[in-house]
C-alpha positions in Angstrom: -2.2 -48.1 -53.2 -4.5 -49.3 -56.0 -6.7 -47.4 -58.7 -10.2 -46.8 -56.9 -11.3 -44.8 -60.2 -15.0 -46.1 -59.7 -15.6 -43.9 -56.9 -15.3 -40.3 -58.3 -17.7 -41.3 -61.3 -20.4 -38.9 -59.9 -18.1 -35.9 -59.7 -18.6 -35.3 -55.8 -17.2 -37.5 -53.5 -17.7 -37.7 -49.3 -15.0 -39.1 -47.3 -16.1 -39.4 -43.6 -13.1 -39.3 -41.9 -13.6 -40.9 -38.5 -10.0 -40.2 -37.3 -8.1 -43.4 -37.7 -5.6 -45.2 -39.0 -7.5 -47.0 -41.8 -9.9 -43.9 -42.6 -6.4 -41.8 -43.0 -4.7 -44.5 -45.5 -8.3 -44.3 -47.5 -7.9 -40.3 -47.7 -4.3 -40.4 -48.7 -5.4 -42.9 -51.4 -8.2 -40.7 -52.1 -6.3 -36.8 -52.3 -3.8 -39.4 -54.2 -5.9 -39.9 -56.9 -9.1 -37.6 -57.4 -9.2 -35.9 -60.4 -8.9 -32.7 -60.7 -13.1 -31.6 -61.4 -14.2 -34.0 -58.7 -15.5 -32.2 -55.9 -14.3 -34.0 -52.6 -15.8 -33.2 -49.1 -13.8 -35.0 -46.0 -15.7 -34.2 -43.0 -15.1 -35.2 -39.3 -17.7 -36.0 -37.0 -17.1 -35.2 -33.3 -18.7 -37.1 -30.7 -17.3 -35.1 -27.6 -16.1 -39.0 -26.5 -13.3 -39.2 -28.5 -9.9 -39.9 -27.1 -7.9 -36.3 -27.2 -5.2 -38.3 -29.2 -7.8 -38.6 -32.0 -8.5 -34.7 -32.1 -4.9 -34.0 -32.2 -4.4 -36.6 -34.8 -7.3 -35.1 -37.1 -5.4 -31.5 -36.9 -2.5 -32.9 -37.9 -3.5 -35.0 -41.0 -5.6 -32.0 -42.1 -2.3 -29.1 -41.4 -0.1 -31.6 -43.2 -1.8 -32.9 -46.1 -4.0 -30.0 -47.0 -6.4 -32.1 -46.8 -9.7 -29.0 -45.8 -11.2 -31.8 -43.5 -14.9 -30.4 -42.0 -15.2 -30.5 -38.1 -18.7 -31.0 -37.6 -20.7 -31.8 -34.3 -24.6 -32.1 -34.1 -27.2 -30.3 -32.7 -29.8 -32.4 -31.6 -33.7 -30.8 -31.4 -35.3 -32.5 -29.0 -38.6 -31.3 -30.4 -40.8 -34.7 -31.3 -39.8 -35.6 -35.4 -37.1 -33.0 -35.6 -34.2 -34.1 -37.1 -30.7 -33.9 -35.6 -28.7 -31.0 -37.8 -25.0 -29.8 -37.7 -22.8 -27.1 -36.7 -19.4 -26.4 -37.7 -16.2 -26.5 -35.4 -12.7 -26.8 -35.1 -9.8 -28.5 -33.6 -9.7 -25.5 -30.9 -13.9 -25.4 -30.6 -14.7 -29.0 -30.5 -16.4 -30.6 -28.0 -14.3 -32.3 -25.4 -17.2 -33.0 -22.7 -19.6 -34.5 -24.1 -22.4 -32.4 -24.7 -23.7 -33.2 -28.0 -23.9 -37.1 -27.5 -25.9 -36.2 -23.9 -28.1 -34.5 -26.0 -28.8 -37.6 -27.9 -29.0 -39.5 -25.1 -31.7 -37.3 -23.3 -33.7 -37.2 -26.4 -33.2 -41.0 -27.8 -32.3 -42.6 -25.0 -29.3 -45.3 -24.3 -27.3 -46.4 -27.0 -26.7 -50.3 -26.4 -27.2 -54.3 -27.7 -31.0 -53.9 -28.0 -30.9 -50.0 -29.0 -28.3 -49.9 -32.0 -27.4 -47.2 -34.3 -28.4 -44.3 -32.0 -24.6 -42.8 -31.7 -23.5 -43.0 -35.0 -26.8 -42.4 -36.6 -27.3 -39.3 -34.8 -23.6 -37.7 -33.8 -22.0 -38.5 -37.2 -24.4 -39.5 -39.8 -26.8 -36.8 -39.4 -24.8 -33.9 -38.7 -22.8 -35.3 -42.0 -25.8 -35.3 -44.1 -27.2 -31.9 -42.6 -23.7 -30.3 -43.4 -23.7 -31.7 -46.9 -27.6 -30.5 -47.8 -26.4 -27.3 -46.9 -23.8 -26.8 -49.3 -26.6 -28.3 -52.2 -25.4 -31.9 -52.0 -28.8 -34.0 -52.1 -29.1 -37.8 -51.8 -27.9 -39.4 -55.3 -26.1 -36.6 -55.9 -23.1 -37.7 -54.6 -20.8 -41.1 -53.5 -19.7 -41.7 -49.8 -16.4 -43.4 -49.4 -16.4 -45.4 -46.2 -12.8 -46.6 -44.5 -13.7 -50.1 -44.3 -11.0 -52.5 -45.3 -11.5 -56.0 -47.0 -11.0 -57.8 -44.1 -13.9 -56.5 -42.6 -16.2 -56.8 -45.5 -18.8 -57.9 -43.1 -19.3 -54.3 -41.5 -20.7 -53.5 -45.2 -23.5 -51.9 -45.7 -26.5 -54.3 -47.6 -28.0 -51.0 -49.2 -24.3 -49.9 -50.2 -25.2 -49.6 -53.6 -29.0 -48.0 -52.8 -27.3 -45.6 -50.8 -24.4 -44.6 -53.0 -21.9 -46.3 -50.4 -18.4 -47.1 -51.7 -15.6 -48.9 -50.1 -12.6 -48.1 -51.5 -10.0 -50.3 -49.2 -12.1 -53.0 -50.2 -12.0 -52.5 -53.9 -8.4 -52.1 -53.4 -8.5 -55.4 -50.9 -6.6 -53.3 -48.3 -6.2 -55.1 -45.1 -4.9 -53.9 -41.4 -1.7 -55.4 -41.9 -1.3 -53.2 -45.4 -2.5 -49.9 -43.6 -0.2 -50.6 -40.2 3.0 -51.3 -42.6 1.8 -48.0 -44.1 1.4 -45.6 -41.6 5.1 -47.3 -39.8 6.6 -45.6 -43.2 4.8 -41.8 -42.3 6.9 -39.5 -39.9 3.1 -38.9 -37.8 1.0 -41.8 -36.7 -2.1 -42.0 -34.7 -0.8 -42.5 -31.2 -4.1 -43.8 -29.5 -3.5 -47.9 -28.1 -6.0 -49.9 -29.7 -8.3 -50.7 -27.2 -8.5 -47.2 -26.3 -9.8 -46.9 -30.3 -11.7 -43.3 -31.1 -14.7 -43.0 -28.9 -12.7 -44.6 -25.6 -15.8 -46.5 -23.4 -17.7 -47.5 -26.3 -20.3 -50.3 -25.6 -19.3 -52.4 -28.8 -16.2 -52.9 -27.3 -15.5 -56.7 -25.8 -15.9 -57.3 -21.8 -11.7 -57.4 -22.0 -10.8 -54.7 -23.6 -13.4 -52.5 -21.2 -12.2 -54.2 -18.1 -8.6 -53.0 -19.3 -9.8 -50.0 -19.8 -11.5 -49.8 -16.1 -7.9 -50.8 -14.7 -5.7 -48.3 -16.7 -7.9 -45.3 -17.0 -11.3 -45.7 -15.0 -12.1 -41.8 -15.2 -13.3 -43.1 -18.5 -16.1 -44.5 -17.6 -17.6 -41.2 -15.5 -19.4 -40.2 -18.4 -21.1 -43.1 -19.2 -21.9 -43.6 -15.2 -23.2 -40.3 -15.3 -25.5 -40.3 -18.9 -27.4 -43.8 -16.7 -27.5 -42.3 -13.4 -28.9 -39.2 -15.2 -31.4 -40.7 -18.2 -32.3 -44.7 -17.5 -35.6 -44.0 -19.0 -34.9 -41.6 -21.5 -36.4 -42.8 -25.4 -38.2 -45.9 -26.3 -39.1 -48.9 -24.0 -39.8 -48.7 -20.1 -36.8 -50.7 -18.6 -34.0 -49.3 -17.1 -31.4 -49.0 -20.0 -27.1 -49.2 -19.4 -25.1 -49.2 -22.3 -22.8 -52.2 -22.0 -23.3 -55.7 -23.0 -25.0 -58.7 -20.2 -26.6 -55.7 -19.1 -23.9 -54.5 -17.5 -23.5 -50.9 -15.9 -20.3 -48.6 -16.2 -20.2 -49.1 -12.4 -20.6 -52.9 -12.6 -17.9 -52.4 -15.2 -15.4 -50.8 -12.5 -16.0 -53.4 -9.8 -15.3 -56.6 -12.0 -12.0 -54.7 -13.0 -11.2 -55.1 -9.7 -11.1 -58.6 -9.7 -8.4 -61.1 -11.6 -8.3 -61.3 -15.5 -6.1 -60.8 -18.4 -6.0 -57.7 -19.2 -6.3 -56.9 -23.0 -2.1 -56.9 -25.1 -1.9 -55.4 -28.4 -0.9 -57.9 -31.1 -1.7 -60.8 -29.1 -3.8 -63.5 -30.2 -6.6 -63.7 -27.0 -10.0 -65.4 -27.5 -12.5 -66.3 -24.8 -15.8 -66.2 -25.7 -17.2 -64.2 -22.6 -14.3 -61.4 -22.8 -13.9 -60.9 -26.4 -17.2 -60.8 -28.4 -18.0 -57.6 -29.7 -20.6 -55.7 -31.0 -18.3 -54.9 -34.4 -16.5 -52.4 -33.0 -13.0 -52.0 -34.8 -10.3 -49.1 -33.4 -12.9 -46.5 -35.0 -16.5 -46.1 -36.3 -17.9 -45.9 -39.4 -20.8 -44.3 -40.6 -23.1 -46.7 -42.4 -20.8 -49.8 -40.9 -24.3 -51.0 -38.9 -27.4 -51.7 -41.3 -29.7 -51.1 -37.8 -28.8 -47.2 -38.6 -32.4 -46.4 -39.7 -32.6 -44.5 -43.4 -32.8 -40.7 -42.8 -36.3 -39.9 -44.3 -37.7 -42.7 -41.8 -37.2 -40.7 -38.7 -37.5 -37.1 -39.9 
């Protein structure tokens, strides 16, 4: 792992931990080398949609390396120009339903293509910046260490730099094949199958990967189902909004899975345009990976 020494030269440092693989290599590196007067916050931001595999794997990177990771989860007011805060929870406490991101959903309306930024902004970057005002951290106060790797430099953030946005698997060009040799050398791993990634049915995933999904395990797909059936005309605009790509439902999702395709195989090299094009989503998300994620201040 290479010298990220740039990163702690504010003194307090944020790793946002989103629960996988390449966000753990970037904490190792990170409890690896902090010094020992930098102040380092790893928090965890639950969505109440991530795959149980990712909860489990959270605990056990935080019981084994020590490691004081945050559990938060927001708590959305769904008052007109209140902002979304944060509560604090645990591995046994968190959220397994669903309930905070239907509370987002009801207030902002469908995340999707034309509606971006609405899940992460509000169910991790919030609740992250809510928990860290409360403890005195304040904008420019601090650095935020992202677990983006250098072959995905294009999920940086243009107002890195504005917003005090670091990258260190980017600095220390880390790529997925460095971080997958990596974690085959630890005796835990994440055990989630990539297309499954964190959050299980997200939209940003391609048509193939969700259609495999649909086949293997379509019980994952009832909460999205439920959030249109429920809110179609919840937040801003006055059509009918579904979360996936093509305009797609999570019911039309289920019934194309039932005809022919090739279903999504880890490690292979599959490229059609119509089943793989993606929305950016890697096996996990990142806050601040999506420059549509409106500044704070500009929607509280």
């Amino acid at each position: 792992m290479s010298g990220i020494a740039s990163i702690f030269e504010k003194g307090r440092l944020l790793v946002s931990f989103s629960g996988g693989r390449t966000s753990g290599y970037m904490l190792r590196m990170i409890l690896d080398q902090a010094p020992e007067d930098v102040q380092v916050v790893v928090a965890f931001a639950n969505t109440g949609q991530e795959d149980p595999r990712t909860l489990e794997f959270v605990d056990e990177v935080d019981r084994r390396w020590n490691a004081n990771i945050v559990w938060l989860e927001a708590v959305v007011d769904p008052s007109p120009g209140a902002g979304t805060k944060h509560k604090i929870v645990d591995f046994a406490s968190a959220d397994r339903t669903g309930e905070a991101f239907e509370s987002v959903i009801a207030k902002y309306g469908i995340p999707n293509a034309a509606y971006k930024g609405i899940c992460t902004r509000e169910l991790k970057l919030r609740p992250i910046t809510s928990y860290l005002r409360s403890i005195g951290w304040s904008a420019g106060t601090y650095l935020s260490a992202i677990g983006i790797r250098a072959d995905e430099f294009d999920r940086m953030s243009a107002r890195a730099g504005k917003d005090g946005i670091v990258y260190p698997l980017v600095t220390a060009n880390v790529t997925k094949a460095d971080v997958l040799l990596w974690w085959s050398r630890q005796d835990f791993d994440l055990q989630v199958p990539e297309h499954y990634g964190n959050c299980v049915w997200c939209w940003k995933k391609s048509l193939r990967k969700h259609l495999t999904l649909a086949k293997e395990s379509p019980e994952v797909f009832e909460f999205p189902a439920r959030m249109e059936a429920k809110y179609p005309y919840a937040g801003a605009g006055v059509v009918r909004r579904v979360f996936f790509r093509e305009n797609r439902s999570a019911r039309d999702l289920l019934a194309l899975a039932e005809k022919p395709f090739e279903p999504f195989r880890e490690g292979a090299i599959q490229y059609n345009l119509p089943l793989d094009a993606s929305h950016g989503c890697a096996e996990s998300c990142e806050i601040y990976a999506d420059d549509v994620i409106e500044k704070l201040e500009d929607a509280e």
